[in-house]
N, C-alpha and C positions, 0 to 999 in steps of 0.2 A: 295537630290534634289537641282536643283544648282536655284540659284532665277534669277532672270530676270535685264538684266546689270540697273542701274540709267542712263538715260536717258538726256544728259546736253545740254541746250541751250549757247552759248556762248555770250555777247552782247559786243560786242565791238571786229574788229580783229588787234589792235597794238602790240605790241611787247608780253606787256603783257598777253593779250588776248589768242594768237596765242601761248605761254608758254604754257597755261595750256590746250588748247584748245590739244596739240600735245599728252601735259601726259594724257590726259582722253579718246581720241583716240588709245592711242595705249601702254601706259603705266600701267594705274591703273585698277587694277583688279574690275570687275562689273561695267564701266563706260563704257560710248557711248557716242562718242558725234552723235546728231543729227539736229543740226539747230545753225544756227549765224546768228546775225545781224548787218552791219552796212552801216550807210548813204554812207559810201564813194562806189559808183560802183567797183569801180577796186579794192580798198582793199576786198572788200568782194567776188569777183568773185576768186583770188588770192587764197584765205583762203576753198572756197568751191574746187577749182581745188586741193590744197593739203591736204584735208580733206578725200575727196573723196563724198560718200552719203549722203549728210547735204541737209536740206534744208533754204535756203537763203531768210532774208529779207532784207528790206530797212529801215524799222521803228524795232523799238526791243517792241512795242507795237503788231507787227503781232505775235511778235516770243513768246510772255506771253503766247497770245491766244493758243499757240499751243497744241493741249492736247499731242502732243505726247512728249511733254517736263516735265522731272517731275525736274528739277531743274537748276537752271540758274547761269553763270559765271559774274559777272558785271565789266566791264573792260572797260568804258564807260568813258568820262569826270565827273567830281568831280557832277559837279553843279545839274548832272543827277542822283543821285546816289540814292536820298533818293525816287525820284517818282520810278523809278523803281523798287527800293524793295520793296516799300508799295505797289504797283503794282502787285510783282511777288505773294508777302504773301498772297492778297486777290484772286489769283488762286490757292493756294496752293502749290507753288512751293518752293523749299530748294533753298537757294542763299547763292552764292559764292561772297563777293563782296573784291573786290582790293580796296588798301587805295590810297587817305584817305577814310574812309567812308562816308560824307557827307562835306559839306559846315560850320556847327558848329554845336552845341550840340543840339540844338533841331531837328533838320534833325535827327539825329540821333535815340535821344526819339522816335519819329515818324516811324523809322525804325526796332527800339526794340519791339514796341506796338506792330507792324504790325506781327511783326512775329511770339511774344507769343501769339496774339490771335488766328492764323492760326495755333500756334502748330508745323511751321516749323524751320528747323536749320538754323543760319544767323550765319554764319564764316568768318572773318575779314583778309584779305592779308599780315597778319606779317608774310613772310617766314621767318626771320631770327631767330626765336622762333623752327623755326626746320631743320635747321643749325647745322652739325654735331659738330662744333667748338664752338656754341653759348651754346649748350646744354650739353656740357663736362664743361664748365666752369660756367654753373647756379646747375649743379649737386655739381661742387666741392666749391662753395658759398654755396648753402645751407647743403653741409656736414659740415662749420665751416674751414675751410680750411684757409681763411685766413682774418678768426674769423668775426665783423663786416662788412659790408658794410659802406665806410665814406664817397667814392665820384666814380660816373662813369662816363667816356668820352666817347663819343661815337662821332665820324666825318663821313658823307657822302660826299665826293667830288668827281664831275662829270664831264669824259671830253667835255661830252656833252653841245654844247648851249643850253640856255632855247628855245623851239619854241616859236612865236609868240605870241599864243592865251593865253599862262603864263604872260604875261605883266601885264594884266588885271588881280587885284588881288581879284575883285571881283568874278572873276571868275574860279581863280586858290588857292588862299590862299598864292599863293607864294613862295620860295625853302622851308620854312618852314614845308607846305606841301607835295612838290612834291617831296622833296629832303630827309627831315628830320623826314617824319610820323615815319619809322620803329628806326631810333634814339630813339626819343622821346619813343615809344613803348619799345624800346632796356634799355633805361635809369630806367624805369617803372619798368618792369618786374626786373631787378635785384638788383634792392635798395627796391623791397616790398613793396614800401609804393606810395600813390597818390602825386601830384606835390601838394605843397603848394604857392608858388609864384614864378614868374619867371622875368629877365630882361633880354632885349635881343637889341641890335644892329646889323646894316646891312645897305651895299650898294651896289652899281652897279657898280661896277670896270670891268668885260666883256664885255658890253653889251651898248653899247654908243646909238644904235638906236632906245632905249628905252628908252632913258633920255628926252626927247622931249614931246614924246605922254601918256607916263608912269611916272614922274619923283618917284612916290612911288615906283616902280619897283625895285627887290636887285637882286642882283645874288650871294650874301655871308652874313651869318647871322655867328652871336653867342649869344647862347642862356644858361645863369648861372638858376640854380635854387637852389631852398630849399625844404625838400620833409616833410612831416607831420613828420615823425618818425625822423627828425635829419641830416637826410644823404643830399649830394649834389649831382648837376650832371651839367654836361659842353657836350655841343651840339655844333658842326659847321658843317654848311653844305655851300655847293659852286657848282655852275653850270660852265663849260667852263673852268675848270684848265688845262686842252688838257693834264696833263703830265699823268695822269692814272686813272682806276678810284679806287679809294683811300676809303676804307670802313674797320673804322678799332677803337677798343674799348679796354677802358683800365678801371678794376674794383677794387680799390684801397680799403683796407679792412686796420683794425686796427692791421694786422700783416701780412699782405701780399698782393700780388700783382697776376691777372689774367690780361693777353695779347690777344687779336685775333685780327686774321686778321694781312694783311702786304699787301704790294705793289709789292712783288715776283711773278709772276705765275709761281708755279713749286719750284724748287730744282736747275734748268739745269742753271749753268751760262758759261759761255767763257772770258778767258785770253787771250786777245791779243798781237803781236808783240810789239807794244807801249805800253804796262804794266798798259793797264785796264781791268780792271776786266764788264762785261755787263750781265745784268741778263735781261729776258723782266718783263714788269710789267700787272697787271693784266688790259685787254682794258675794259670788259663790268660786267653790274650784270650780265646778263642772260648767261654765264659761271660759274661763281665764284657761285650765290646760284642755277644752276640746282640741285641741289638732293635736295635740303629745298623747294623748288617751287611742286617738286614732292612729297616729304612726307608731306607738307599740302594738297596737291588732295588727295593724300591717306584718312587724316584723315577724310576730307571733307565727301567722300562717306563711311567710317565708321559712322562718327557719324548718317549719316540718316540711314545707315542700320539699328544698334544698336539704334535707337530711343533716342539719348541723346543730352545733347548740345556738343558742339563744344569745343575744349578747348583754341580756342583763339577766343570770343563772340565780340558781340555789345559794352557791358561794355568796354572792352579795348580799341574797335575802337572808340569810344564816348571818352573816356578819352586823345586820342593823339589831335582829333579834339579839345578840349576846352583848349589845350596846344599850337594847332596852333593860334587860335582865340586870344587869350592873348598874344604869342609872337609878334603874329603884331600890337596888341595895345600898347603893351610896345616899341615896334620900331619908332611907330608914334608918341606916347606921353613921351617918353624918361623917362620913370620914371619904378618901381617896379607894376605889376601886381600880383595881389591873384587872387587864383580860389579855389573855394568853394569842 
């Protein structure tokens, strides 16, 4: 007997949004989508012309209401993250939510409550936890391969400028955020252990017209830390580097070395007459992780099939947030931040 597709509201149609919104449409097996919301008219008329049969709101408060929605995508700005999943839980609906997960740790708490008491799955946007390249080399760390864990680098740089409404750090958290949740998560998950203290510096070298109305504004961090169990880990992220986007982790063990990631896209390069050598370099994420964007929708609607949790929860996305919240205190108060 075949069961009846899950049912997905989409809230938010941005790039991201619009990712998953495509695989659950028309990629992953027992999904539909059927409804999205977002304030912007034209993004969202856009997003239902190539959807096809969605029904479209303007508030994503129409789109909770919906009964014909049994579970929601949240791809909405940060600030909104936590009313809406407390929102979706108290309808009963599974959420999908894109990092970061909330604004700091207690958004979050509040997010966690909500959804164990409604019993539903709340799964957190770490695509790169299912990343074919991520996940060959957290297999061969935890085979001992190259024995301890002693320190991991992980770098997000983007050719893209910050938009606008990133300035406002209260409203954004800052590249920290926007740039470095899946770092941060990426650093986590393969040292095994929770951050113990972090120091971090940053500034705004791109982005001139934000020194004025913004001056806390960065558009380049680096972020050192200390993890409970011993081990370290080194964070940079950057907005506006225009030379490629550059996502790439190095996990250094007490007898050996794991690599991913590079600035290559492809294998294919060209020799020219004047005797250089040109390879192109990878331009966007939403290329370089399609298949990890895909295999967490996949897991997505496993785990409510399967009535279980998620295996990248709340817990994880709580724990990047109170790593963002501390890097930007340590940025502001120039000194060493703990977190509990």
């Amino acid at each position: 007997m075949q069961l009846p597709p899950i049912r997905i509201g989409i809230v938010g149609s941005g790039r991201a949004g619009m990712i998953h919104a495509r695989n659950f449409s028309r990629l992953v097996a027992g999904a539909r989508v059927v409804a999205i919301s977002d304030p912007i008219a034209e993004a969202r008329h856009a997003a239902i012309q190539e959807l096809g049969e969605v029904a479209g709101y303007g508030e994503y408060q129409a789109l909770l209401e919906d009964r014909n929605v049994d579970a929601i995508l949240i791809a909405a700005p940060t600030a909104l993250h936590r009313e809406i999943a407390v929102s979706a839980a108290r309808e009963g609906k599974h959420i999908f939510c894109e990092k970061p997960m909330a604004m700091n740790p207690e958004e979050c708490d509040a997010m966690i409550e909500a959804t164990n008491k409604a019993g539903v799955v709340l799964q957190i946007g770490f695509m790169r936890r299912f990343d074919a390249g991520f996940r060959a080399a957290y297999e061969r760390v935890q085979a001992g391969e190259i024995g301890e864990v002693v320190l991991v680098k992980s770098c997000t740089h983007g050719p893209t400028y910050p938009k606008p409404w990133m300035f406002d750090l209260a409203q954004s958290n800052g590249p920290l955020a926007e740039v470095c949740s899946h770092d941060i998560d990426t650093v986590r998950w393969f040292t095994g252990s929770e951050f113990a203290e972090v120091y971090a510096i940053a500034g705004n070298y791109r982005t001139p017209e934000a020194r004025e109305s913004h001056p806390d504004f960065y558009d380049q961090v680096l972020l050192s830390a200390r993890f409970a169990n011993g081990s370290q880990g080194c964070i940079t992220g950057a907005q506006g580097v225009q030379y490629a986007y550059d996502s790439r982790v190095e996990i250094i063990g007490t007898h050996g070395l794991i690599s991913i990631g590079g600035l290559n896209a492809g294998t294919t390069f060209i020799c020219t007459r004047d005797k250089e050598l040109r390879r192109p370099a990878v331009v966007s994420w939403t290329g370089l992780y399609r298949d990890a964007y895909l295999a967490e929708d996949v897991e997505f609607i496993a785990a409510i099939r399967e009535g279980r949790q998620a295996c990248v929860t709340g817990r994880d996305g709580r724990a990047a947030v109170a790593v963002v919240n501390a890097g930007n205190r340590s940025i502001i108060e120039r000194k060493i931040v703990p977190l509990n």
